[in-house]
N, C-alpha and C positions, 0 to 999 in steps of 0.2 A: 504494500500500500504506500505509495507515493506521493505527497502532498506537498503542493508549492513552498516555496520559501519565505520563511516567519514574515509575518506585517509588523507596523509598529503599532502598538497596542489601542485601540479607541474608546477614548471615555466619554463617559456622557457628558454632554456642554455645561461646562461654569465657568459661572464669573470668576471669583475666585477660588485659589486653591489650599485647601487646608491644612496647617502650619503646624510644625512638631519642635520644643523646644530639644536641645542640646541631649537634656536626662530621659525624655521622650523618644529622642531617635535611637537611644542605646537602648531604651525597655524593646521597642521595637524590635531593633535589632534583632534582640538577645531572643527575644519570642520565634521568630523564624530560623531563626540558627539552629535551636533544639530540635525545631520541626524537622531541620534540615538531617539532623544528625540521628533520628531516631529512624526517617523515610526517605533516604534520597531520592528517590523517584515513583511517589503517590504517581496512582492511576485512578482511573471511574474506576467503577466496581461492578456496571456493567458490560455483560459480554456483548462482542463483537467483533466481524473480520471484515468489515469494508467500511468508508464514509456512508455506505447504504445503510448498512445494519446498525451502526451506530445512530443516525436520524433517526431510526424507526426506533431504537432502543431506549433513547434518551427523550424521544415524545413519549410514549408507553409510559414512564417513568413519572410522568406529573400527578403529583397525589397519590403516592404509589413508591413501595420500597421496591430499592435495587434487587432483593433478592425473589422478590412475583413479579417481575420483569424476566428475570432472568431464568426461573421455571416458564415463564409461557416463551420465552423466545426459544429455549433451548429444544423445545418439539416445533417450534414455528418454524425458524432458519434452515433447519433440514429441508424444510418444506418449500420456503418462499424467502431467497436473498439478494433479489433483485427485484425493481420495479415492472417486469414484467410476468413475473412469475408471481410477483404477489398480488397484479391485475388479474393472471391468470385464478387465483386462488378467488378474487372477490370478497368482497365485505362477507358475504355469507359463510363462506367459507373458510375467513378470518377469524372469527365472531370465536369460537368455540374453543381457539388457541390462546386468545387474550382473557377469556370471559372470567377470570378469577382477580384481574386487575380492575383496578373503580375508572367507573366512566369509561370502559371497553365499547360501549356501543359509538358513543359518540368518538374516539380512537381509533376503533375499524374504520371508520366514514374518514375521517381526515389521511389514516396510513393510506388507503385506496385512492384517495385525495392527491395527495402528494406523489404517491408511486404515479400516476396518470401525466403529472406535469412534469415530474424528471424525464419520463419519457417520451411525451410528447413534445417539451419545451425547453430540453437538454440533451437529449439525444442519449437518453439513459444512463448519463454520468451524474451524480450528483453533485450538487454547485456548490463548491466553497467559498465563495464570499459571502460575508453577512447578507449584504440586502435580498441578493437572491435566496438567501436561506428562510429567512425571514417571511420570505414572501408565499412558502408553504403553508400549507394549513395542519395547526395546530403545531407550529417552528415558531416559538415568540421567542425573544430578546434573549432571554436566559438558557432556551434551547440551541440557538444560534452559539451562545457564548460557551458553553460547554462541546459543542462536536469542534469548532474554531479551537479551543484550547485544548485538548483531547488529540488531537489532530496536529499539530505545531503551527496553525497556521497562523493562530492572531492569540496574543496573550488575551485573557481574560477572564474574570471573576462573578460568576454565576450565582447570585444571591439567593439562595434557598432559606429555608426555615431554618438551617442548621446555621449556615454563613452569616444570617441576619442577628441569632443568638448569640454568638460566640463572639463577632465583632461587636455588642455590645454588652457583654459582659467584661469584653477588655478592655473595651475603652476606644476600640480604635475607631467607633463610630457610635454620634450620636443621630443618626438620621431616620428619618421617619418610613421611608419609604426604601423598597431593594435599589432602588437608581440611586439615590441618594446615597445610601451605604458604598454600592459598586463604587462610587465616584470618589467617598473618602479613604476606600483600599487600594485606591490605583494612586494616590496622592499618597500615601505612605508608606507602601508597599516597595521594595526596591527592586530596580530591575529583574537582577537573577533569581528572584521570587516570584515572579508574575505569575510564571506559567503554572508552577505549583501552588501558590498560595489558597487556590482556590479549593483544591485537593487536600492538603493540609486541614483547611478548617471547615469542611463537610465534616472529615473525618474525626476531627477531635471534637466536634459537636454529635455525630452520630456516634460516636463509641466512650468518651469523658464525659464533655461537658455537656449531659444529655438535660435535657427539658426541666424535670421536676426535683431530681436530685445529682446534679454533678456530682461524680467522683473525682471531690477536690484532694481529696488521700491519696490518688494513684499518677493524679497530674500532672506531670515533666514542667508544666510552666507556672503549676498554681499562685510563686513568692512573686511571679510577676501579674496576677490577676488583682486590679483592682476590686473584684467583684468577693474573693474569698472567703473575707468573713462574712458575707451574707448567709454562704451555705454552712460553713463548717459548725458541727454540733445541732445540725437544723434537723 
């Protein structure tokens, strides 16, 4: 699998860009460096073997864990891993291979969707540049950003519910919204992070710093979490 050569990374437009003092940029630091040294090289967690499979994996994916993704993919993709083979399969046909993952109906309809216009409107290669990605159905922003960064093609940081937590329980973002979060991790973030950071703190939110009781006991960075004495002894 062959994928053009890295972009330089796109944030979402601001005005201005958000400031880290001197003891700031070393917590920073110090926060990725661990990451760095515990996983040098995070990946998704779901399976895949083409920019096909991967779009179809990481739509499937929304509201829905990597691992009922990756049982329905793993009898799907034998079946159907291309756009026209999963034309050939049909929403009907689809249906019974997803139907354990939430909002499957409306998922067959968009993958059948989308396989139709790589095909008809790409010549059956799947497009890697954002706008085009984007312009699939059910490919929104944070979809686009995950197969782009998955992929080497364009650094970027996929706000999910775990990435939204975790950046704010550090501190590295007080924003209201995933754009506004993305916007103050690509302002902090240093380069040779980009493309993992995002990887990084899925994962330390899906596996530590989980939702209702972080395990701040077992966390590599907790002396640097602002947020620690909230949980510990909670």
């Amino acid at each position: 699998m062959k994928a053009p050569a890295p972009k330089p990374a796109k944030k979402p437009a601001r005005k201005t860009k958000k400031r880290v003092s001197p003891a700031e940029r070393a917590r920073i630091d110090e926060i990725f460096t661990r990451f760095e040294a515990a996983e040098a090289h995070p990946r998704t967690e779901l399976r895949f073997h083409s920019p096909y499979t991967l779009v179809v994996a990481v739509a499937l994916s929304a509201q829905a864990t990597d691992v009922s993704v990756n049982k329905a993919t793993d009898r799907l993709f034998p079946v159907a891993d291309t756009p026209q083979a999963m034309l050939e399969l049909g929403e009907e046909g689809l249906t019974p291979y997803i139907a354990s993952i939430g909002l499957y109906r409306t998922k067959a309809k968009n993958v059948i969707a989308l396989s139709r216009i790589i095909l008809e409107q790409h010549g059956g290669q799947t497009p890697l540049d954002r706008e085009a990605l984007q312009a699939l159905p059910g490919v929104g922003r944070k979809t686009a950003s995950v197969v782009l960064n998955e992929l080497g093609i364009e650094p970027a940081i996929a706000v999910d519910t775990h990435v939204f937590r975790v950046a704010h329980r550090l501190k590295l973002s007080n924003g209201k919204t995933p754009d506004q979060v993305e916007q103050d991790l690509f302002d902090i973030v240093p380069q040779p992070w980009l493309t993992r950071a995002h990887h990084w703190l899925i994962l330390h939110g899906r596996y530590v710093c989980i939702a209702r009781k972080p395990k701040c006991e077992i966390c590599r960075i907790s002396d640097l979490c602002p947020s620690r004495e909230l949980f510990l002894g909670a």
